[in-house]
BABA-227168 format. One record per atom (N, C-alpha, C, O): residue in three letters; x, y, z; residue number from 1. Coordinates in steps of 0.001 Angstrom, whole numbers, plus 500000, padded with zeros to 6 digits. Each point is the difference from the previous one (the first is absolute). Layout:
N
NODE | r | u | v | w | k
NODE | ala | X | Y | Z | NUM $
...
This chain:
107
NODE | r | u | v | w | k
NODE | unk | 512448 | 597789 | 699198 | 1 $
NODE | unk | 499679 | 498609 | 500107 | 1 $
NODE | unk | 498614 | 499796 | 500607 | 1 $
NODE | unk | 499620 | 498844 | 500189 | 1 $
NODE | unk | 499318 | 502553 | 500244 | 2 $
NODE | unk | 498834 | 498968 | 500610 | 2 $
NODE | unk | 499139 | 500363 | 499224 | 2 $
NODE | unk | 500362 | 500708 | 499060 | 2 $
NODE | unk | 498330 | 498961 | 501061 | 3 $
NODE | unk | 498892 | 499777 | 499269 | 3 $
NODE | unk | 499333 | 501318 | 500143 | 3 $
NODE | unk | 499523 | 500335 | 501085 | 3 $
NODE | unk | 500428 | 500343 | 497980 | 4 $
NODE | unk | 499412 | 501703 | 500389 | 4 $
NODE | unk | 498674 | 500071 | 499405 | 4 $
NODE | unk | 499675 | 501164 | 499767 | 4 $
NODE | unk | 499438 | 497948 | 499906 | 5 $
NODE | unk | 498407 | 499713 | 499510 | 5 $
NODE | unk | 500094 | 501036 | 498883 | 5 $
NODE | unk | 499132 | 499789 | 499153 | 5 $
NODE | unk | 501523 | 501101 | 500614 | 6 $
NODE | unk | 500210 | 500383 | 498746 | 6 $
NODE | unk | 500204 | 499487 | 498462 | 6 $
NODE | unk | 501133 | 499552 | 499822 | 6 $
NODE | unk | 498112 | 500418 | 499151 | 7 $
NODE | unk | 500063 | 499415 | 498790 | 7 $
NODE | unk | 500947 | 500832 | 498885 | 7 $
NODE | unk | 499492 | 500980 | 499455 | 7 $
NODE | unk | 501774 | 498662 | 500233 | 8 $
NODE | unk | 501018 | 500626 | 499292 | 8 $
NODE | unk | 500114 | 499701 | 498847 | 8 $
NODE | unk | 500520 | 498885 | 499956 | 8 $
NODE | unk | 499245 | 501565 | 498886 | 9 $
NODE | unk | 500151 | 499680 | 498413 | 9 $
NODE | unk | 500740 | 501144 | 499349 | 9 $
NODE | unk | 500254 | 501063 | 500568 | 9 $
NODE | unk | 500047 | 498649 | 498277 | 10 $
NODE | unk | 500492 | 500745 | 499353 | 10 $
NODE | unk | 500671 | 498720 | 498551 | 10 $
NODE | unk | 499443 | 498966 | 499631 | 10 $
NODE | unk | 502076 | 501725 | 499779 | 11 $
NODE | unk | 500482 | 499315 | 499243 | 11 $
NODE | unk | 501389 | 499298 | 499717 | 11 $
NODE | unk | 501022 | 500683 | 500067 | 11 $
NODE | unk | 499050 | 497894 | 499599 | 12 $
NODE | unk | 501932 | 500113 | 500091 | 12 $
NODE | unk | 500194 | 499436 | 498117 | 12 $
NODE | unk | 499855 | 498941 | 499389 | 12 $
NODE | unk | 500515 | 502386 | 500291 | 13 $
NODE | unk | 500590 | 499537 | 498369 | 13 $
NODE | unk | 498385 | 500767 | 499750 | 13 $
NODE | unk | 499462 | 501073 | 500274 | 13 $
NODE | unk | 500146 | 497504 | 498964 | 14 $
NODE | unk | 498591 | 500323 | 499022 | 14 $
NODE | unk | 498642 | 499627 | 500891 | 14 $
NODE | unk | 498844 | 500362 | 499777 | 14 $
NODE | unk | 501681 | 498766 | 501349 | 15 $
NODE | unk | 499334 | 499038 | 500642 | 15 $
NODE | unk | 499133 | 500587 | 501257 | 15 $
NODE | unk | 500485 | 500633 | 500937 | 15 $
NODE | unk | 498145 | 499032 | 498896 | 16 $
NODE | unk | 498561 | 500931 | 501181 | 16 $
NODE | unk | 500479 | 498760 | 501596 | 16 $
NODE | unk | 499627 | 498828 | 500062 | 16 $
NODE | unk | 501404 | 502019 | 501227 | 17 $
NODE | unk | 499879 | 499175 | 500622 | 17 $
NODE | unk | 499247 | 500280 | 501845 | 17 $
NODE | unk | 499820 | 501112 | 500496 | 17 $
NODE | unk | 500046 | 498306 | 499801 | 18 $
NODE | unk | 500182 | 499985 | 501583 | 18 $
NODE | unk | 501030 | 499864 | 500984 | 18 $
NODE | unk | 500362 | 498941 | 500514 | 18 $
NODE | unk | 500056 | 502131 | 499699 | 19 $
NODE | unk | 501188 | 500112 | 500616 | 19 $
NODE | unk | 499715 | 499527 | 501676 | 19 $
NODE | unk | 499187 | 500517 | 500767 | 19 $
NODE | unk | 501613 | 498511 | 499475 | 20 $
NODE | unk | 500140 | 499042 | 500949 | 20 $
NODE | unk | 500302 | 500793 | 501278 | 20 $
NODE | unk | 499306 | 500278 | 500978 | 20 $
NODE | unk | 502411 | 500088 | 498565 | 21 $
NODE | unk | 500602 | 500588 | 500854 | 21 $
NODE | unk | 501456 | 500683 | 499216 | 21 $
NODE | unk | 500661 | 499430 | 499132 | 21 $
NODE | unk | 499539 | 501610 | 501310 | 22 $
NODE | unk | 501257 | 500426 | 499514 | 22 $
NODE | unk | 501523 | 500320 | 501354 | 22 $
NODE | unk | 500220 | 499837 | 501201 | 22 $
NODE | unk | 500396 | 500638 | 497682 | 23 $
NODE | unk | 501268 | 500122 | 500678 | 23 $
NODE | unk | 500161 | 498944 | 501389 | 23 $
NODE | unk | 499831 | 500340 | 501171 | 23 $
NODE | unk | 500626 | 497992 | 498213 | 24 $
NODE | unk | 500087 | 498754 | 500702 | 24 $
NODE | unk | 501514 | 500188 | 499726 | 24 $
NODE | unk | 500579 | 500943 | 499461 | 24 $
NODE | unk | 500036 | 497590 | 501194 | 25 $
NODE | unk | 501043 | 499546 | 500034 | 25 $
NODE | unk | 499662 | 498636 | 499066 | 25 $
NODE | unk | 498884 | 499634 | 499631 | 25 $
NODE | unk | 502559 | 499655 | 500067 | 26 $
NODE | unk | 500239 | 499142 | 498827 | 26 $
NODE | unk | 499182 | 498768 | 500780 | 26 $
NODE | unk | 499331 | 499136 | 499433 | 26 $
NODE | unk | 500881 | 500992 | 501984 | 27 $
NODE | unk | 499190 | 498900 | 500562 | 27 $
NODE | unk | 498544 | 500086 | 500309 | 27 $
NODE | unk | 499338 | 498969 | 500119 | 27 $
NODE | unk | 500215 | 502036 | 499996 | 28 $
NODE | unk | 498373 | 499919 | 499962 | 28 $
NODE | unk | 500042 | 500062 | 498592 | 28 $
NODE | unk | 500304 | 498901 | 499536 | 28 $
NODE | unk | 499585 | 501610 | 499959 | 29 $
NODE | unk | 499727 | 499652 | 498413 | 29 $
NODE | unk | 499683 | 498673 | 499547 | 29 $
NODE | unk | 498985 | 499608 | 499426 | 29 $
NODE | unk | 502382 | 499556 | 501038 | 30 $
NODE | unk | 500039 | 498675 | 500057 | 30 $
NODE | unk | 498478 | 499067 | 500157 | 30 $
NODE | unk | 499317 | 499159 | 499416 | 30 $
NODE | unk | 500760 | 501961 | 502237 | 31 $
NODE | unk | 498714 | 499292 | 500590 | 31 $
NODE | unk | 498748 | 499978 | 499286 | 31 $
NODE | unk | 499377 | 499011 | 499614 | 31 $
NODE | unk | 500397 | 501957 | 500286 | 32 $
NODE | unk | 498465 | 500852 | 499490 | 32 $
NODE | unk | 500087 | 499204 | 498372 | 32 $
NODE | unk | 499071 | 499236 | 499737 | 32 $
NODE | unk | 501672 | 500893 | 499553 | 33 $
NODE | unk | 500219 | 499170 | 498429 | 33 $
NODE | unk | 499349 | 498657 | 500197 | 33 $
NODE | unk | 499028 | 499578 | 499373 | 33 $
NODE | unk | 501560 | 499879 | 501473 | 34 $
NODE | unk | 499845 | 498112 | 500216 | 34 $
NODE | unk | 498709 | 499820 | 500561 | 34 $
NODE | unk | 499247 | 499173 | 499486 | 34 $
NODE | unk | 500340 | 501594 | 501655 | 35 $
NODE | unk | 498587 | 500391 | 500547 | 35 $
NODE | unk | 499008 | 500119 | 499002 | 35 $
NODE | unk | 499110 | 499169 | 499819 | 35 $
NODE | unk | 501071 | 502007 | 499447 | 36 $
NODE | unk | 498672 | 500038 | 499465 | 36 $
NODE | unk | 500026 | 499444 | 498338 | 36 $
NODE | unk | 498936 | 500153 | 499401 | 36 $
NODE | unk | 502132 | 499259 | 499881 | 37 $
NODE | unk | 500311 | 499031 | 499180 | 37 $
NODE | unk | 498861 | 498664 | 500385 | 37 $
NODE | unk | 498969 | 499760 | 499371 | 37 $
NODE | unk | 501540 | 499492 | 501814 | 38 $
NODE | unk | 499376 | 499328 | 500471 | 38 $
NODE | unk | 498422 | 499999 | 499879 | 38 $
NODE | unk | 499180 | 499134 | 499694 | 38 $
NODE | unk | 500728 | 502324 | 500710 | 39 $
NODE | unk | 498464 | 499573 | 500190 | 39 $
NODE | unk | 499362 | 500568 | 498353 | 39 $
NODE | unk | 498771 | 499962 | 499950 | 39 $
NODE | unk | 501666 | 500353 | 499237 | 40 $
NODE | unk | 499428 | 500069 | 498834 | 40 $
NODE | unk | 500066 | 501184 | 498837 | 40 $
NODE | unk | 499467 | 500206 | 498910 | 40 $
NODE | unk | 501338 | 500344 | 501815 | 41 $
NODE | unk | 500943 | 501583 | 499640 | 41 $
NODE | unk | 500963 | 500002 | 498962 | 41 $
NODE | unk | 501089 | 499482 | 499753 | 41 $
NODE | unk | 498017 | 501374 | 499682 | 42 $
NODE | unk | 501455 | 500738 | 498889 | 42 $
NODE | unk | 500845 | 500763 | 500619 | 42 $
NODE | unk | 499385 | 501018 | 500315 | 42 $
NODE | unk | 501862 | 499049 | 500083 | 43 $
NODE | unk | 500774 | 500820 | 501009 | 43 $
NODE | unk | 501112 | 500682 | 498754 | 43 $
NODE | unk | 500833 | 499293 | 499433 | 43 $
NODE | unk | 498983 | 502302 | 500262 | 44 $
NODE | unk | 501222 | 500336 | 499897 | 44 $
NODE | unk | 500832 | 500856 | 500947 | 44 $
NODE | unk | 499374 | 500474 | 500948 | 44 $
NODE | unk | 501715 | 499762 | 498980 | 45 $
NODE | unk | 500673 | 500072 | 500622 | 45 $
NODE | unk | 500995 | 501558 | 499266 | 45 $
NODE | unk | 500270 | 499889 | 498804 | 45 $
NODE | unk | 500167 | 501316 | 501844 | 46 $
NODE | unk | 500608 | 500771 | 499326 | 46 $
NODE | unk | 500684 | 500792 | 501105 | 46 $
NODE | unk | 499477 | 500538 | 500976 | 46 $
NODE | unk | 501816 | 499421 | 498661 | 47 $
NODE | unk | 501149 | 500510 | 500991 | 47 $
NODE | unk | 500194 | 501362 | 499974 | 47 $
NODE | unk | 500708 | 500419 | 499084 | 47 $
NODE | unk | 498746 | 500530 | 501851 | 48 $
NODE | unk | 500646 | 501585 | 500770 | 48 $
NODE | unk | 501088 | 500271 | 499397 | 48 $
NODE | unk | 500937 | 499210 | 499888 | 48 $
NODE | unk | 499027 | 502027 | 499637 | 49 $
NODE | unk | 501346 | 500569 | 499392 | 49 $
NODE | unk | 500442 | 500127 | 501117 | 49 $
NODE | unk | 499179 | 500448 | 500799 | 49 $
NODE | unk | 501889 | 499318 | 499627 | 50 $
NODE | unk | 500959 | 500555 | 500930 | 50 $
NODE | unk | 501134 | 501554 | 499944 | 50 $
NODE | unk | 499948 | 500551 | 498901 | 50 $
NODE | unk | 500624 | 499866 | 501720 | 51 $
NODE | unk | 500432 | 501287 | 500020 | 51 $
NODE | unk | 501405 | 500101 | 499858 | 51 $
NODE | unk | 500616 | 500882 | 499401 | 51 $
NODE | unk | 499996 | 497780 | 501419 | 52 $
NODE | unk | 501507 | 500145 | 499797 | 52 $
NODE | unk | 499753 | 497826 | 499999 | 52 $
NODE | unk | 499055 | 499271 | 500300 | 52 $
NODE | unk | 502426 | 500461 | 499173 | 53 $
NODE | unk | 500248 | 498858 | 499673 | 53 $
NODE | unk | 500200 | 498970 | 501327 | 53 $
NODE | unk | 500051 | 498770 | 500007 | 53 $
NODE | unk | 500036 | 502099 | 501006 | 54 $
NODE | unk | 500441 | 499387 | 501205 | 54 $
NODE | unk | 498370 | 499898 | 501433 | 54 $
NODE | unk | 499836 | 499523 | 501123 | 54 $
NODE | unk | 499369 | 501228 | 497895 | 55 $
NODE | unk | 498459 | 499659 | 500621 | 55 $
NODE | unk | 499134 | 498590 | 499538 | 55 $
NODE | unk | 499957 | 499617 | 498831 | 55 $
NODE | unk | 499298 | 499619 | 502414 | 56 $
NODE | unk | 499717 | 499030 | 499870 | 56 $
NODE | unk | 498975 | 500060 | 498750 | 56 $
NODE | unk | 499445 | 501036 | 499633 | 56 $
NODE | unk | 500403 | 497810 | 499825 | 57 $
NODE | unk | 499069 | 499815 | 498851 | 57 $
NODE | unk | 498763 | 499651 | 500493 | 57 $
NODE | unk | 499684 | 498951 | 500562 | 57 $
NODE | unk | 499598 | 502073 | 499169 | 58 $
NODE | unk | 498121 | 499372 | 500326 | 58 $
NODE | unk | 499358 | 499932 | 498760 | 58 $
NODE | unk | 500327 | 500272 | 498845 | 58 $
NODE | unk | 498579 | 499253 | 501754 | 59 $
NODE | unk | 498797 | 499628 | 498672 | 59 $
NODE | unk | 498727 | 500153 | 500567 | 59 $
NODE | unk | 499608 | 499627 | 501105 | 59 $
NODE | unk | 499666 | 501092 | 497817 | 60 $
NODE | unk | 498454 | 499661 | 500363 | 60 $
NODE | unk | 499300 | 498796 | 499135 | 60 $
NODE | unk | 500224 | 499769 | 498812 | 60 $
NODE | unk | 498876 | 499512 | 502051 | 61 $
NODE | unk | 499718 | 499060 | 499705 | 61 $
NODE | unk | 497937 | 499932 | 500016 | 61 $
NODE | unk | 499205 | 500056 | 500938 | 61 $
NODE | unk | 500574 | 499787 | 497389 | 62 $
NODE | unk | 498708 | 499828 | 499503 | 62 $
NODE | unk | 499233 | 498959 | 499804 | 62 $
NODE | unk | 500568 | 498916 | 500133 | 62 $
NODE | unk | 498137 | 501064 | 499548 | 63 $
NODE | unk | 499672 | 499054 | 499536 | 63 $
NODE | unk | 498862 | 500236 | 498602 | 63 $
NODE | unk | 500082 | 501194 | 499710 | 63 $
NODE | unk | 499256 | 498343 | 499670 | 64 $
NODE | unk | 499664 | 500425 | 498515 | 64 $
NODE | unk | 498170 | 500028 | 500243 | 64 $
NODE | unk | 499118 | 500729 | 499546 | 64 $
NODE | unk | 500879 | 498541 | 501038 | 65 $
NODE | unk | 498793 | 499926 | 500954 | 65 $
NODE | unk | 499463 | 500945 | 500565 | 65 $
NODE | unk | 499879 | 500005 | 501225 | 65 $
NODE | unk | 499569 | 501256 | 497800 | 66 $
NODE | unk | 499175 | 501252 | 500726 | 66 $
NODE | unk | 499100 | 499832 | 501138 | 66 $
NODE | unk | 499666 | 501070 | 500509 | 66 $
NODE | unk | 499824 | 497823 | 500055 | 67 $
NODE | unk | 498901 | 500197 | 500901 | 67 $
NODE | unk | 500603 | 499837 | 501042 | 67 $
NODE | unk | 499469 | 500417 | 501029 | 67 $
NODE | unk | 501995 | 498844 | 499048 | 68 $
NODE | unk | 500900 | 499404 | 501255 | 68 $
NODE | unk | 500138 | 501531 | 500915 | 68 $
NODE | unk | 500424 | 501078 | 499583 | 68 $
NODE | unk | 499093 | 498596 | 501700 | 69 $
NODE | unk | 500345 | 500762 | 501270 | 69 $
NODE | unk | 501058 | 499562 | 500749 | 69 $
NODE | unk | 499326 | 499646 | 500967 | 69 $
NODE | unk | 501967 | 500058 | 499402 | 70 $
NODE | unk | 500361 | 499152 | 501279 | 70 $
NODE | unk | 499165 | 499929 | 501318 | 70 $
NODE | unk | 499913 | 498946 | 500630 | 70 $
NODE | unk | 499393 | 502368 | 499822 | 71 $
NODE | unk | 499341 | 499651 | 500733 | 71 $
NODE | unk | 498872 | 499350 | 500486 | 71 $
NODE | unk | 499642 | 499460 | 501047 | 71 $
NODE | unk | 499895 | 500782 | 497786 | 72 $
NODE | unk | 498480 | 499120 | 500369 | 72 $
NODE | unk | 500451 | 498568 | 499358 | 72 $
NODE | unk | 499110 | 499166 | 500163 | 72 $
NODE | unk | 501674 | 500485 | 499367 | 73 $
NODE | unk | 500527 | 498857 | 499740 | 73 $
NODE | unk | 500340 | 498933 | 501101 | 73 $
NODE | unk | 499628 | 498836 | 500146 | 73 $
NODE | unk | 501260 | 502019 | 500616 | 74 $
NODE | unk | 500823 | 499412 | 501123 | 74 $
NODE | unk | 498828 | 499577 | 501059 | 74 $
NODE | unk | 499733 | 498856 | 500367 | 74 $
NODE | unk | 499587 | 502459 | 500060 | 75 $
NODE | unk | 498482 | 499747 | 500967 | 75 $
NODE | unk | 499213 | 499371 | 499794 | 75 $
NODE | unk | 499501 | 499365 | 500929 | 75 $
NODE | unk | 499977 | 500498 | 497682 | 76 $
NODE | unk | 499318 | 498927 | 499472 | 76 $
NODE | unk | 500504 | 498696 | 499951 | 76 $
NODE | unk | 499272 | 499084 | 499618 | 76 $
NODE | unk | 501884 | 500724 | 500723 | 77 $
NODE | unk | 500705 | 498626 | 499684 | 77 $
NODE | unk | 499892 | 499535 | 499061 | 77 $
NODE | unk | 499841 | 498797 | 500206 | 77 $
NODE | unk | 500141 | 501446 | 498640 | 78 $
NODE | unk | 500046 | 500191 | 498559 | 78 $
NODE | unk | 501041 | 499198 | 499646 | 78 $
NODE | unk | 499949 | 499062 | 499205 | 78 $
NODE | unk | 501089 | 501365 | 501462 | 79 $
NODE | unk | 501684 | 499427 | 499664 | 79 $
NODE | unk | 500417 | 498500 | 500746 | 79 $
NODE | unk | 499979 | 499712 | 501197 | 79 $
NODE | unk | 500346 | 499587 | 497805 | 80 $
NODE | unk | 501087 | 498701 | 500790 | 80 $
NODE | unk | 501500 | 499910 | 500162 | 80 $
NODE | unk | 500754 | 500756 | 499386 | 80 $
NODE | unk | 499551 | 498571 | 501214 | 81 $
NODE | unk | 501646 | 499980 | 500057 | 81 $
NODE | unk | 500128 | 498662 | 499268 | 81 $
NODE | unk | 499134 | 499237 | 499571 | 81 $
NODE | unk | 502353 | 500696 | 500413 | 82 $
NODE | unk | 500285 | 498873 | 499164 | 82 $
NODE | unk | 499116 | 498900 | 500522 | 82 $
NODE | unk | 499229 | 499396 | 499255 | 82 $
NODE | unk | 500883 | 500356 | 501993 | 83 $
NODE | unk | 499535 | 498689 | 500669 | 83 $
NODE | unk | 498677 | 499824 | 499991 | 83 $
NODE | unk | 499456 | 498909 | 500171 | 83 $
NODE | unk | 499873 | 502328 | 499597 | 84 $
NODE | unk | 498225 | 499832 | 499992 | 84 $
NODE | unk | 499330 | 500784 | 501000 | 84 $
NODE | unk | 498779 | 500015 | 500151 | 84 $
NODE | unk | 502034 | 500623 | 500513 | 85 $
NODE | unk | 499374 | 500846 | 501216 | 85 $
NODE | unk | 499568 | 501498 | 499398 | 85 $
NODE | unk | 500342 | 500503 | 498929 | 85 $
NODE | unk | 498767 | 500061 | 502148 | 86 $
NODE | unk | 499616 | 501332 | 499584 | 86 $
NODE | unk | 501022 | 500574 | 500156 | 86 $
NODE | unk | 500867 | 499571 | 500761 | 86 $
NODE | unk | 499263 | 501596 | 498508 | 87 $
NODE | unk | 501201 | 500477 | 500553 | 87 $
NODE | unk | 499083 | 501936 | 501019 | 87 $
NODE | unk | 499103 | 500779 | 499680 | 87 $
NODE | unk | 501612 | 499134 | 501208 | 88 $
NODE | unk | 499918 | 501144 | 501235 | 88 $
NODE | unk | 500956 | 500946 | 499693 | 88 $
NODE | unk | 501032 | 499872 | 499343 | 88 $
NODE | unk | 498189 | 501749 | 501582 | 89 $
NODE | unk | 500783 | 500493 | 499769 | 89 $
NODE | unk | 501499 | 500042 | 500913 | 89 $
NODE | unk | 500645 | 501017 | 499747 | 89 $
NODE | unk | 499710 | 498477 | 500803 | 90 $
NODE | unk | 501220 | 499655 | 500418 | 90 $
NODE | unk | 501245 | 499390 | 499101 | 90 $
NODE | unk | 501163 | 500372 | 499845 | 90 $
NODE | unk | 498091 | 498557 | 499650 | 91 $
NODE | unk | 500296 | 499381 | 498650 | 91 $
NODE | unk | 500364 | 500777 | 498705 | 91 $
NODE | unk | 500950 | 499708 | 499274 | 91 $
NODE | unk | 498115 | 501393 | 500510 | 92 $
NODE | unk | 500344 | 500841 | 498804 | 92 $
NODE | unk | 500620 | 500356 | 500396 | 92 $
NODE | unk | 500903 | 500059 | 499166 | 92 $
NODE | unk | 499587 | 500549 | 502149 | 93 $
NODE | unk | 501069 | 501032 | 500128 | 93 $
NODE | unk | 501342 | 498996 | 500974 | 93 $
NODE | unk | 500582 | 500234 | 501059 | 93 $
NODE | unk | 499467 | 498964 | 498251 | 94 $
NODE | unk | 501105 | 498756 | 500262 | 94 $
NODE | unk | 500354 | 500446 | 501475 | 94 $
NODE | unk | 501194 | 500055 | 500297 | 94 $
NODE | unk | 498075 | 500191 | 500423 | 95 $
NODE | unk | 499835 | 499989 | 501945 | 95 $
NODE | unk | 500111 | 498650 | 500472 | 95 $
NODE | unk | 500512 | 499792 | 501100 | 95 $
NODE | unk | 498990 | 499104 | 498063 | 96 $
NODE | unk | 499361 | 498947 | 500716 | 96 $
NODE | unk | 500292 | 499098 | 498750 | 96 $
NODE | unk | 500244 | 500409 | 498865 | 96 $
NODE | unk | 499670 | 497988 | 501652 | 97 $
NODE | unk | 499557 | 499187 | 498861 | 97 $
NODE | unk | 498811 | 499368 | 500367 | 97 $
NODE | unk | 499391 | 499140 | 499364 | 97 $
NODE | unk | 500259 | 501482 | 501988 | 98 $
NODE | unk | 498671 | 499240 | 500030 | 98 $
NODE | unk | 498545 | 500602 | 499432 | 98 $
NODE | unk | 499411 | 501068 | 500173 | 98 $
NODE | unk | 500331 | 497834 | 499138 | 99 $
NODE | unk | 498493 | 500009 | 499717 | 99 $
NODE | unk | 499003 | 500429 | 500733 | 99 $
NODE | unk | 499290 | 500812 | 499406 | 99 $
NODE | unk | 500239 | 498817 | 502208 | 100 $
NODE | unk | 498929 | 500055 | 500493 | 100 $
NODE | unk | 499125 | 501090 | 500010 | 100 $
NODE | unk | 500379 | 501154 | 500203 | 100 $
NODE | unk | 498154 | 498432 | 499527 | 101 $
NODE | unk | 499174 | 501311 | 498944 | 101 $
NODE | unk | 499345 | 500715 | 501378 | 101 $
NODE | unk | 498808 | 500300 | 500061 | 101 $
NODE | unk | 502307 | 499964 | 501214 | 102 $
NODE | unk | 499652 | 500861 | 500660 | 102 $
NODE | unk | 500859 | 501305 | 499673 | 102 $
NODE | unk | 501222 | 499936 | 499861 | 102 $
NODE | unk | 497926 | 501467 | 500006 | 103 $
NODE | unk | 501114 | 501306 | 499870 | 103 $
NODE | unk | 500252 | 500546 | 501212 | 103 $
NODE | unk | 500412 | 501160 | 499999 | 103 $
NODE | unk | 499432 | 498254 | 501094 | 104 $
NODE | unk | 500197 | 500576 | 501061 | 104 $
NODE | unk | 500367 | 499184 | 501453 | 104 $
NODE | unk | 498988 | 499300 | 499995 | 104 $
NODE | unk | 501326 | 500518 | 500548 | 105 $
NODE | unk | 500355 | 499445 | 501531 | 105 $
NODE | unk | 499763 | 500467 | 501191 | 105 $
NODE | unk | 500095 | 501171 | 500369 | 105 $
NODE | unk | 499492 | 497603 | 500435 | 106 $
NODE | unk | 498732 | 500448 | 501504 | 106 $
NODE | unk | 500346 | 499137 | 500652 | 106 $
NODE | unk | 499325 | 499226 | 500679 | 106 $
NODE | unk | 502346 | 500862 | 499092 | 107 $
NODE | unk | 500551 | 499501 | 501244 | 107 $
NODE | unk | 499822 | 500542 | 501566 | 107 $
NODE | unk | 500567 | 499416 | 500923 | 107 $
């Protein structure tokens, strides 16, 4: 789930993608789909073979968009949330729902 400044591509089916993130749960998937849908994303989506019938179902989750980084995305504030805010990395990694475009605290 965090942002590893690493740029991941490869292929799902026929399709040249940027791999987001893999081996998620049905609910980040969720997340990350509606997220970057939102902001202008082709998102596919392709589910982990699993090993036995009684192992949870994951998915890695792409986007079609070869130049897409999550990271320099997220740092750049590149990304909105539904409501219009940047989205942080706290935010990508559903830590937080807050927006504020500080990455750090000096309390």
């Amino acid at each position: 789930m965090s942002l590893t400044g690493k740029h991941n591509f490869g292929t799902i089916g026929e399709t040249r993608v940027t791999f987001v993130e893999k081996k998620v749960s049905a609910l980040r998937k969720d997340f990350l789909k509606s997220l970057l849908a939102l902001n202008g994303f082709d998102v596919i989506v392709e589910e982990e073979p699993r090993k036995t019938e009684e192992d949870l179902q994951l998915y890695t989750v792409a986007v079609t968009d070869m130049t897409f980084n999550p990271t320099v995305w997220v740092f750049e504030r590149r990304l909105k949330t539904p409501e219009g805010h940047k989205v942080t990395q706290d935010y990508w990694n559903q830590l937080s729902t807050e927006t504020n475009p500080h990455y750090w605290n000096n309390n």
